[in-house]
C-alpha positions in Angstrom: 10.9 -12.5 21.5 9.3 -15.6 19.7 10.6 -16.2 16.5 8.5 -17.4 13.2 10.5 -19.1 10.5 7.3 -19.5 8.4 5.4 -16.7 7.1 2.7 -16.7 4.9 1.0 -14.2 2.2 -2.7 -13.4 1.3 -1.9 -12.6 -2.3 0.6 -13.3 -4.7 1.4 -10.4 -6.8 4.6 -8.0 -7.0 4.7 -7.1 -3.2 4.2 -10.6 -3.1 7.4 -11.0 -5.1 9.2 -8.6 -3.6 8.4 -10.1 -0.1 9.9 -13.2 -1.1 13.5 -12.1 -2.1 13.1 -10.0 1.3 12.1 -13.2 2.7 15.4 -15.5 1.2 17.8 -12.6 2.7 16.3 -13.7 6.1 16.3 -17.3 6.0 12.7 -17.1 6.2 10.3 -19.7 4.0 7.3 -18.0 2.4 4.0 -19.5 1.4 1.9 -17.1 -1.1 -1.6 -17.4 -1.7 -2.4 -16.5 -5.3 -5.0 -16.5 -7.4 -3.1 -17.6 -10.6 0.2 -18.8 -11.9 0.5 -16.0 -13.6 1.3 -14.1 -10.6 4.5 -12.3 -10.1 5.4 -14.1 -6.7 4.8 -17.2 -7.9 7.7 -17.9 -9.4 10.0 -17.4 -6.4 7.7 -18.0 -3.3 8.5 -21.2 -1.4 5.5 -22.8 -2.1 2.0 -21.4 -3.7 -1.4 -22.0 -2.3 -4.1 -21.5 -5.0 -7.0 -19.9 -4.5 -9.1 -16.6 -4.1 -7.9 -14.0 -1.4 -11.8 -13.7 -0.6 -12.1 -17.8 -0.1 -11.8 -17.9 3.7 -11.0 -22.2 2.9 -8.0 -21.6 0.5 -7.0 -19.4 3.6 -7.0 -22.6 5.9 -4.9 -24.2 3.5 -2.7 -21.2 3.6 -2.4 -21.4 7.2 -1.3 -25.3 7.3 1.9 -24.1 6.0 2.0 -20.8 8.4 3.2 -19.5 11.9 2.1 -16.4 11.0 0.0 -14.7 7.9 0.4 -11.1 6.8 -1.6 -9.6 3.8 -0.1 -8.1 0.1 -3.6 -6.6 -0.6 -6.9 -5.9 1.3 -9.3 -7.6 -0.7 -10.4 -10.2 1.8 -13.3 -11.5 3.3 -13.0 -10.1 6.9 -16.1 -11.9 8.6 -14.9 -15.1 6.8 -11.5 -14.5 7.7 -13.0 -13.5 11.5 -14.9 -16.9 11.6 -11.6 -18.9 10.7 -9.1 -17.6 13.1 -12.1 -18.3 16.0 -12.4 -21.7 14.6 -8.7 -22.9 14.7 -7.5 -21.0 17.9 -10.5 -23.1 19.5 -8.8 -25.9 17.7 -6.1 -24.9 19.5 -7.4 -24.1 22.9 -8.7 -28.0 22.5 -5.7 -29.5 21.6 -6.5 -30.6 18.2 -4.1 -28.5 16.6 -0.5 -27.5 17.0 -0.7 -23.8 16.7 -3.0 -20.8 16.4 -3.9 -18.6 13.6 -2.3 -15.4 13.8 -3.1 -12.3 11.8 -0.6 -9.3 11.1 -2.1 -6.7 10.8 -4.2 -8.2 13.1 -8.3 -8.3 11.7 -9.3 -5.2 14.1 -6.8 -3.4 12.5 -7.7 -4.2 8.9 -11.7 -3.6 10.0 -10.8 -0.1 10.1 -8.1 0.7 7.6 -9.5 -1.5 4.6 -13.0 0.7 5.1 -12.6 4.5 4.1 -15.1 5.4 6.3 -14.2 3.9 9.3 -10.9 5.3 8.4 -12.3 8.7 8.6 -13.9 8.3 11.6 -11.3 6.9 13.3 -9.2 10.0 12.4 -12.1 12.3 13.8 -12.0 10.9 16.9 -8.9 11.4 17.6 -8.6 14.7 16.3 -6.4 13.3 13.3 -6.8 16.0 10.3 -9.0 14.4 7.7 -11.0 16.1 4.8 -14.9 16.8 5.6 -16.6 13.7 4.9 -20.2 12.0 4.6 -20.9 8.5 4.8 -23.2 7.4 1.5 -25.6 4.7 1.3 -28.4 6.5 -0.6 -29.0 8.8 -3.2 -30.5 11.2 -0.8 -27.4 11.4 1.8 -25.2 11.5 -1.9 -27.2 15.1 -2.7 -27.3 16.0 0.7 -23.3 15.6 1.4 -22.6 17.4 -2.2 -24.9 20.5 -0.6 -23.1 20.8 2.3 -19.5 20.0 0.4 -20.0 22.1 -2.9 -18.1 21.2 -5.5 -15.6 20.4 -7.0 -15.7 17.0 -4.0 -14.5 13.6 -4.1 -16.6 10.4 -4.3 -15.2 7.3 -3.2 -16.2 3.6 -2.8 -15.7 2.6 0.7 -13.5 -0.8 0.0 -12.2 -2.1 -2.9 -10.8 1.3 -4.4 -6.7 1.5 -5.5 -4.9 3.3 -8.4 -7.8 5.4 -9.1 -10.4 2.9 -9.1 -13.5 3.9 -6.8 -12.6 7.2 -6.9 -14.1 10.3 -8.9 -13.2 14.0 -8.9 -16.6 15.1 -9.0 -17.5 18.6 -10.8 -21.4 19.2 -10.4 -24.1 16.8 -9.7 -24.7 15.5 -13.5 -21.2 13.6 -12.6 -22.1 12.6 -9.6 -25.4 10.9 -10.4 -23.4 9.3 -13.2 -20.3 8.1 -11.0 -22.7 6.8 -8.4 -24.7 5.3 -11.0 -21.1 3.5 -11.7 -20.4 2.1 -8.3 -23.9 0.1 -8.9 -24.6 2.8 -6.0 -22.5 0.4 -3.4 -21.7 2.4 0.3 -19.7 5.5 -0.7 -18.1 8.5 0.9 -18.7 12.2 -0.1 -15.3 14.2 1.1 -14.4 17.9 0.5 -11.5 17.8 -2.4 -8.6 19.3 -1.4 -6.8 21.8 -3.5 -2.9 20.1 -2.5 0.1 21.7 -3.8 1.9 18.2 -3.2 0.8 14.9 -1.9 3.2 13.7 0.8 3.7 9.7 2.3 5.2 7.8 4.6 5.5 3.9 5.1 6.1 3.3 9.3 6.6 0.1 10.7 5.3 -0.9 13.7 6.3 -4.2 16.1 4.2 -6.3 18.4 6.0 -4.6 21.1 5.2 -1.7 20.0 8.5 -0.6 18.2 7.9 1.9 15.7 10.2 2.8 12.9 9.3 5.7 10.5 11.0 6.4 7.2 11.6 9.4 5.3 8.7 11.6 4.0 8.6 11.1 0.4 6.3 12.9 -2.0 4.7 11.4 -4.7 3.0 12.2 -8.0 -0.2 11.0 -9.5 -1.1 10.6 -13.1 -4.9 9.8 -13.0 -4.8 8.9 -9.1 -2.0 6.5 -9.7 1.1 7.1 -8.7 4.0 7.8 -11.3 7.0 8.6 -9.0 8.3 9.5 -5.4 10.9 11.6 -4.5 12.6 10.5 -0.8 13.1 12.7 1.1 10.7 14.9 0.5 11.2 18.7 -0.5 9.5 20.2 2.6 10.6 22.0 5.2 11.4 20.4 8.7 8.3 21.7 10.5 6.2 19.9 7.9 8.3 16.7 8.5 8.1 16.9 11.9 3.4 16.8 11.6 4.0 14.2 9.5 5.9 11.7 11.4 4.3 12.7 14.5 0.4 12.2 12.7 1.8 8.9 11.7 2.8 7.7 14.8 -0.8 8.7 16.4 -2.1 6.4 13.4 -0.5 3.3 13.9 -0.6 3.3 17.6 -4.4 4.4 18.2 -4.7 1.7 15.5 -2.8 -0.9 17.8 -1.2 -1.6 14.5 1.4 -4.3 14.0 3.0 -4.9 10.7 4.1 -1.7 7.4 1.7 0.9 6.6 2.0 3.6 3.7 -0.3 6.6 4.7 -0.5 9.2 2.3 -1.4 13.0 2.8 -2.4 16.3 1.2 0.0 19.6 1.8 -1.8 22.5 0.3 0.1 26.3 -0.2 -0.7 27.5 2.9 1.2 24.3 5.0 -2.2 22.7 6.0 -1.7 18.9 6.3 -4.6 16.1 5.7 -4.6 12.5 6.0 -5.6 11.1 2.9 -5.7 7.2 3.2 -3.8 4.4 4.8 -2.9 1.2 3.7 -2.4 -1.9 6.0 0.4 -3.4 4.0 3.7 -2.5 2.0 2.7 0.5 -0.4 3.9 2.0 -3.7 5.7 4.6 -2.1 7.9 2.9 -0.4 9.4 1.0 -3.3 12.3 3.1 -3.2 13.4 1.9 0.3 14.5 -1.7 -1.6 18.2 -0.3 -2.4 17.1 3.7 -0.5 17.6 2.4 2.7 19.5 0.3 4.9 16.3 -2.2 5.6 13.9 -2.2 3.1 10.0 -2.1 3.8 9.4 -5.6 2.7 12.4 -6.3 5.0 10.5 -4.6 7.6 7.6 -6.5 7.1 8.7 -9.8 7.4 11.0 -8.7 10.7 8.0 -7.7 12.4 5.8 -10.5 11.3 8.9 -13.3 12.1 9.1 -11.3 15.8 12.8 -10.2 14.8 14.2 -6.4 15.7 13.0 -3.9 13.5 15.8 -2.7 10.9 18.2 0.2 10.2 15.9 2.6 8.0 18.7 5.2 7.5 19.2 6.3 3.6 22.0 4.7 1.1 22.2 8.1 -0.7 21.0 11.4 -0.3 18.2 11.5 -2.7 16.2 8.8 -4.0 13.3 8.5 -6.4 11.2 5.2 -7.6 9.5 5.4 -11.2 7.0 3.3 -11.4 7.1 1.3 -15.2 3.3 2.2 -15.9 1.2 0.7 -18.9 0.3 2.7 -21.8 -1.1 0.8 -24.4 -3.0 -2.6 -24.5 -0.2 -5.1 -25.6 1.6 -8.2 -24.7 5.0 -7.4 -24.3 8.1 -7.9 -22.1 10.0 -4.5 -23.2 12.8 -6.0 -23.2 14.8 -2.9 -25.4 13.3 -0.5 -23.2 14.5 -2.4 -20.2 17.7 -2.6 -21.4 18.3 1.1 -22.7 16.8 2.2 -19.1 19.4 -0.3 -17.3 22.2 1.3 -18.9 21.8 4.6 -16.9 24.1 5.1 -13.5 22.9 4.4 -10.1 19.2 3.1 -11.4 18.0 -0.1 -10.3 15.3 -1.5 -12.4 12.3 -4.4 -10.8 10.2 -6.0 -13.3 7.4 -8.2 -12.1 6.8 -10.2 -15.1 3.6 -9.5 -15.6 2.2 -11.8 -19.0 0.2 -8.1 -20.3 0.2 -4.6 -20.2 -2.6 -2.3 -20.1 -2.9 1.8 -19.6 -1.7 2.5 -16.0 -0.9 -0.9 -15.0 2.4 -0.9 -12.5 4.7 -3.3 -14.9 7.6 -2.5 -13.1 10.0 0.0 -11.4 13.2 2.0 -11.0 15.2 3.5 -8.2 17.4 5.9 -9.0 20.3 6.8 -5.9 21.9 10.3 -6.2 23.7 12.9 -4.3 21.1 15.8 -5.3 17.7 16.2 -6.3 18.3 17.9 -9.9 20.8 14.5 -10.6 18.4 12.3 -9.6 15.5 14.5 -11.4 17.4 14.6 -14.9 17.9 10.6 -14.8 14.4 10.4 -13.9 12.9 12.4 -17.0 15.2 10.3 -19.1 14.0 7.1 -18.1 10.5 8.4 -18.6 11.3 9.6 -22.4 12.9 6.0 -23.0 9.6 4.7 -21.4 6.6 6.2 -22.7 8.1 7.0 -26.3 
């Protein structure tokens, strides 16, 4: 198995940061590159490359420092990014330099999972379930896809959308002219809206030998489509576990996918299940898994990406749930008494990323709370929340 000591980061914010205390737990050195120093991992990475994640030459300078780079967001350049790893492994193939560039996720990978349309057809294919969809490029497929979808349906921006952004709940087609109007018309897709009595997730690991490691089913709630909590393991029935899992496992290996993905899903009352999206990097909710399980997903991340075993996923307690710290009001602040007061309760493990400014639904922070049941660990929760958001 070859092993990679150096391990770099397209972005530095907090899975950045979380990535790099995964990374000094493994002896591993970590190179970030980040588009401020302002950013959450730049205080503990290894060593900072500045730059923007779209700039395919801060990239190369990235990679001088790398044996392998692996991604904390998908807001890159992929052609650029294409273009470079063609241009130094010929390098390489020509002696004049000492290693390739290598990719993980690799860029096929990312092609498809950073584009929600692709995504969609790639689930289609393969008889993965997936909401109706319509790809959108002009105002005439947009009406079009809302006559065949009725409404209420879901419009989204095909990259570039997270936390709610490039995303609209659409009602009847004055909103819709108005939120396409809003995405400066950019390629979209139309998709039925699913009436979910709980949105489900899972983060699965997958190695370059094709090793794949699944954690619990969590389910997760969303306060205008970001998420406020997860509950691990999920309240669902074993049946319902058993689609998920075995859906996720479909994903990442038609995907040939190498590296953590979070994939999310709908539920609805009648036990129907629906891919929502994947991401092609550590996810939100699998935060929990940093004192929830044996081998965390950052963990995970940088064992598959360093070529070392994947890790023990097993649970540290029965029941875990992460609260994401979520902006409410414009302000500069640290919250430091709130921190405190919310550090005080048993079992809750609290992450801050030191970000310089809060605004409404920005992910400041979060908590873990371990418990032996679900109505412990659900009373802790609400607390933390009332010490939070008062």
């Amino acid at each position: 198995m070859i092993s990679r000591q150096k391990i770099g980061v397209i972005g530095g914010g907090q899975l950045a940061w979380m990535m790099a205390i995964a990374a000094k737990k493994l002896g591993l050195e970590l190179t970030v590159l980040a588009g401020s120093p302002d950013e959450s991992a730049v205080s503990i990475a290894d060593r900072v490359v500045y730059g923007d994640v779209n700039d395919a030459e801060a990239t190369a300078q990235l990679a001088k420092y790398c044996q392998v780079i692996t991604f904390e967001n998908e807001f890159v350049d992929l052609v650029a990014l294409q273009e470079l790893e063609d241009f130094i492994n010929q390098d390489f193939v020509n002696q004049e330099v000492d290693r390739p560039l290598l990719f993980l996720p690799k860029l096929e990978t990312l092609a498809i999972s950073v584009d929600k349309l692709k995504q969609r057809q790639h689930f289609r294919d393969r008889q993965i379930p997936t909401p109706e969809f319509y790809g959108i490029d002009t105002e005439i497929e947009l009406l079009a896809a809302a006559d065949r979808l009725g409404y209420p349906l879901v419009l989204k921006a095909r990259r570039h959308g997270y936390d709610g952004k490039g995303t609209w709940v659409i009602a009847d087609e004055m909103e819709l002219r108005s939120a396409w109007e809003t995405m400066q018309r950019l390629p979209a897709i139309a998709e039925a809206f699913i009436p979910f009595e709980r949105e489900l997730a899972v983060i699965v690991a997958r190695s370059q030998s094709g090793e794949i490691a699944i954690y619990p089913v969590v389910e997760t709630l969303q306060t205008n489509q970001v998420c406020r909590y997860t509950i691990a393991p999920a309240r669902i029935n074993a049946d319902i576990q058993t689609q998920v899992r075995n859906i996720a496992e479909q994903i990442v290996t038609s995907l040939d996918a190498i590296g953590v993905f979070g994939i999310e899903f709908f539920l609805t009352a009648e036990g129907a299940i629906s891919v929502n999206e994947i991401a092609p990097r550590t996810h939100n909710s699998g935060h929990y898994t940093i004192e929830g399980c044996q081998t965390s997903q950052f963990e995970q991340l940088l064992r598959v990406v360093s070529g070392q075993p994947l890790g023990n996923i097993s649970m540290m307690a029965p029941v875990a749930i992460m609260v994401n710290l979520l902006g409410f009001e414009q302000k500069t602040s640290d919250y430091l008494e709130k921190r405190q007061a919310i550090a005080s309760f048993p079992n809750t493990h609290i992450h801050w990323y030191n970000k310089t400014s809060a605004s409404v639904g920005r992910k400041l922070g979060h908590v873990t709370i371990l418990a032996e049941t679900y109505d412990i660990a659900i009373d802790l929760r609400d607390r933390i929340e009332t010490i939070w958001y008062t």
